[in-house]
C-alpha positions in Angstrom: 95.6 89.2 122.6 92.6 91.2 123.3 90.7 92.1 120.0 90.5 95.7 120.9 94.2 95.9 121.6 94.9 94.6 118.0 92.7 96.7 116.0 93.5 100.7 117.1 90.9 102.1 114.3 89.7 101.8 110.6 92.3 104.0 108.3 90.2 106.6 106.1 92.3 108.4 103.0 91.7 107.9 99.4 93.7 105.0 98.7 91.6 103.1 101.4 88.2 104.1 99.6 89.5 102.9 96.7 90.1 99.8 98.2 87.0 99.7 99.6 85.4 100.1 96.5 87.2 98.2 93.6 89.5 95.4 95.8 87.4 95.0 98.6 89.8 95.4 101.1 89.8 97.7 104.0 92.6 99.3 105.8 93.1 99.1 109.4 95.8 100.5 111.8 97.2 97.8 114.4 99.1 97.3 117.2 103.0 96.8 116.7 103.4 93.4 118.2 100.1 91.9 116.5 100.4 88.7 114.1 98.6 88.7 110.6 96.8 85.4 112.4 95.9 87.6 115.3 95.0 90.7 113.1 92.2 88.1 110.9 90.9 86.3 114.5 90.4 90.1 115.5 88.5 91.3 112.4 86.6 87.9 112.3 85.5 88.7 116.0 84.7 91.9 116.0 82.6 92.6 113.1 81.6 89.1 112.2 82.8 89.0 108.4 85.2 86.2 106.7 88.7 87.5 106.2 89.8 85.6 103.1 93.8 88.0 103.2 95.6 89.9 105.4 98.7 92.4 104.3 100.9 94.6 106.9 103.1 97.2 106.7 104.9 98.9 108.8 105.4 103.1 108.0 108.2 105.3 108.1 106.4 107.2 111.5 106.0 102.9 113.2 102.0 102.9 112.6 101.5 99.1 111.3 98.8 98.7 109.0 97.1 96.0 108.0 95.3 95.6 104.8 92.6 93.0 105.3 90.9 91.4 102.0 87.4 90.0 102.7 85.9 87.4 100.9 83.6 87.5 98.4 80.4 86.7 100.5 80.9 90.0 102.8 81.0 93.3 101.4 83.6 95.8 102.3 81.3 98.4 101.4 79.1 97.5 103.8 81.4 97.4 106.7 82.8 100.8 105.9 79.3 101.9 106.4 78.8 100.5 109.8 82.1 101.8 110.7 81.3 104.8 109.6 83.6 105.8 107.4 82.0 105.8 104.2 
């Protein structure tokens, strides 16, 4: 699977800053039918960080999203910032 097709676009509400800020963890929404394997590969790729964790859920309107842990090297701060959403 493409990486673009697995990551749709970074999730942005104030659970996910927390996240950002104290867990270092970032929030992503994901297509259906993607893996946690193929959700990390796609992170990886994209924005060239180490994904130590990956978490998905799946919500009562069918949006999966995956909660991706980075490791302690690469900051999730940092990321959010080139994303854009901090």
């Amino acid at each position: 699977m493409n990486p673009h097709e697995v990551i749709l676009y970074p999730l942005m509400t104030e659970r996910s800053v927390y996240m950002i800020e104290n867990e270092n963890k970032l929030v992503f929404i994901v297509n259906r039918e993607a893996t946690k394997h193929d959700i990390s590969k796609a992170v990886q790729s994209l924005y060239r960080v180490e994904v130590k964790s990956v978490n998905t859920l799946i919500s009562r309107k069918s949006v999966k999203k995956a909660f991706v842990k980075l490791t302690e090297s690469h900051d999730s701060s940092d990321l959010a910032i080139r994303l854009g959403i901090l």
